[in-house]
N, C-alpha and C positions, 0 to 999 in steps of 0.2 A: 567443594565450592557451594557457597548457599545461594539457594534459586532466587534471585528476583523477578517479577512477574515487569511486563512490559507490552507494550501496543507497537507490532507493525501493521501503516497502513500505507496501503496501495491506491495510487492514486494517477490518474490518466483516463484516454480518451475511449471509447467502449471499442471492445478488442484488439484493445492495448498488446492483452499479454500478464493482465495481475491476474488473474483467477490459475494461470498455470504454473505462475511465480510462485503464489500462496499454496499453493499445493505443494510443489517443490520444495519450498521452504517451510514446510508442516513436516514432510517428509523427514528432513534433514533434523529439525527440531523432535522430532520423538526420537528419533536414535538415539540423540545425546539423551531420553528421559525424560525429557518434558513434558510439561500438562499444556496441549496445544486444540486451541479452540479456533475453527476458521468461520469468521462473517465476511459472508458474499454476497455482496451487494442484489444480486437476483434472486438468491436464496431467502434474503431477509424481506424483499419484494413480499414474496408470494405468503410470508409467515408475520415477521415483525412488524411491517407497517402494508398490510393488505388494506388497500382501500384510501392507500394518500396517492394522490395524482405525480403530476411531473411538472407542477407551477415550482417559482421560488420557493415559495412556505414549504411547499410540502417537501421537496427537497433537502432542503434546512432540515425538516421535522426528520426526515427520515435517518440524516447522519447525525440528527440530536438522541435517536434511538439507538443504533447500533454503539457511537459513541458512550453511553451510558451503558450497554452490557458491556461494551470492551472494557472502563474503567471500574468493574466489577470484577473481570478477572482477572486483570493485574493486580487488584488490591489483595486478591488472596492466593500469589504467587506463580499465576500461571500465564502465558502465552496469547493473548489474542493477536490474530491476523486479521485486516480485516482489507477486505480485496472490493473497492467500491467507486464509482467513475469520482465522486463528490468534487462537482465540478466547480465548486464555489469555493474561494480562498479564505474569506471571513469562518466559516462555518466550519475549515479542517485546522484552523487555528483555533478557534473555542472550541474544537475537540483536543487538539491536544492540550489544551490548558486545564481542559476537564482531567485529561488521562494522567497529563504527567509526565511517565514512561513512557515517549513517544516520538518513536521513528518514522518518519514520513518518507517512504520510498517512492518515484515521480518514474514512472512508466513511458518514459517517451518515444512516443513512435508516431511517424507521418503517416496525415488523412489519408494518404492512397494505400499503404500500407494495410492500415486499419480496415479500410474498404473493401480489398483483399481477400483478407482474411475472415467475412463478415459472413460465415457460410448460413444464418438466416436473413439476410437479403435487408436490414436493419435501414441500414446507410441508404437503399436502393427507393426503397419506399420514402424515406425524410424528402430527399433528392426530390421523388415524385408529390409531394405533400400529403404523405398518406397516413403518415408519423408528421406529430408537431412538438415541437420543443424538444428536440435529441438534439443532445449534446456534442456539436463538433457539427455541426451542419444549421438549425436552425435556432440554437441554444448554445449562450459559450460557453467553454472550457477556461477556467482561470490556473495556467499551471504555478505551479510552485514558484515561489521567491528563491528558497534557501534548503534544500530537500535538502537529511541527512545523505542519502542516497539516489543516486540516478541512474534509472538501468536503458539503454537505447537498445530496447528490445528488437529494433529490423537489424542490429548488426554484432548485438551481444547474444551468446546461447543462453539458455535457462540454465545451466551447472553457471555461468562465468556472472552471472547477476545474480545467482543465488547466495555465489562465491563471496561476491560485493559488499552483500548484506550479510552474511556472517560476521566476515572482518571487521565492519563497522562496530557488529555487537560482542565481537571480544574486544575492541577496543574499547567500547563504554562498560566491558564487564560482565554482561550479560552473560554470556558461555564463555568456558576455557579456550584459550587461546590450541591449547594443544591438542582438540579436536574437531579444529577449524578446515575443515579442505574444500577449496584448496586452500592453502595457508597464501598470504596476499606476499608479493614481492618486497623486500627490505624499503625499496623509494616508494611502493604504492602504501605501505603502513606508514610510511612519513609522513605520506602527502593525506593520509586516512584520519591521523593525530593532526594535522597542522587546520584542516577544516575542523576535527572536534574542537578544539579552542578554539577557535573565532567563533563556534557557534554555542561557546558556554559551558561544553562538557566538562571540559579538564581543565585545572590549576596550572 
């Protein structure tokens, strides 16, 4: 099977649950062979755009950056992941128009949840004004219109959403169907194919 290169990105509200997704599905993706590259949105923070704030622009600029090395390593058949709150709608659709090959997985999980889970105190400080402009508290979230994939990370495990998004990408091709696991139920690859049509994949 010949590799084509593609963009999963991860998208939701900060400790969602994409930076373990993206790992897990990094994991999954080098077994089968793959040239698998992960941009994280905190990672990219502290290296790719050190030094842009957290206003609109700089937001925009920052997934105008990442987006621009993901569409660099799909073009030369490899794998980017890229695990980032980008909490603006406009701005992950002119990334995927950039990229192309591009799967938009929507991380969804409730504010308390997230809250939770928030073991540096993130959410607690916003709450108290200590943080301004976070996302999901003083800052919106725009989630997704039409995600290829949706994982409800408070009530799905990380194997059954990782699961999710495989299926999806042997559906469109991307890896072999017959190294898929779990392999998706007879009605869930129906119901998997009958949203890639509506959403343009498939003839």
């Amino acid at each position: 099977m010949e590799h084509r290169g593609f963009t999963v990105w991860f998208t939701g509200l900060p400790c969602s649950g994409k930076s373990t997704l993206a790992r897990a599905l990094e994991h999954q993706l080098r077994a089968m062979g793959r040239r698998v590259e992960v941009l994280d949105g905190d990672e990219v923070r502290t290296r790719l755009s050190r030094g842009l704030g957290f206003s609109k622009a700089d937001r925009d600029e920052n997934i105008r950056r990442i987006a621009y090395v993901a569409t660099l390593l799909t073009r030369v058949q490899a794998v980017a992941i890229v695990a980032a709150v980008s909490p603006y709608r406009e701005i992950r659709d002119e990334a995927r128009a950039e990229i192309g090959s591009f799967i938009e997985v929507f991380v969804d999980c409730p504010l308390e949840e997230c809250m939770r889970r928030d073991v540096k105190g993130m959410y607690a400080k916003a709450f108290r004004g200590e943080i301004t402009s976070f996302t999901g508290v003083s800052d919106p979230y725009e989630p997704p219109i039409g995600p290829e994939v949706t994982i409800n990370s408070d009530a799905e495990s990380v194997t059954e959403g990782v699961g999710s998004i495989l299926s999806h990408l042997a559906c469109l091709g991307y890896v072999p169907r017959h190294v898929v696991e779990p392999v998706a139920r007879p009605e869930e690859e129906r119901h998997i194919l009958a949203k890639l049509r509506a959403l343009g994949y498939l003839d």
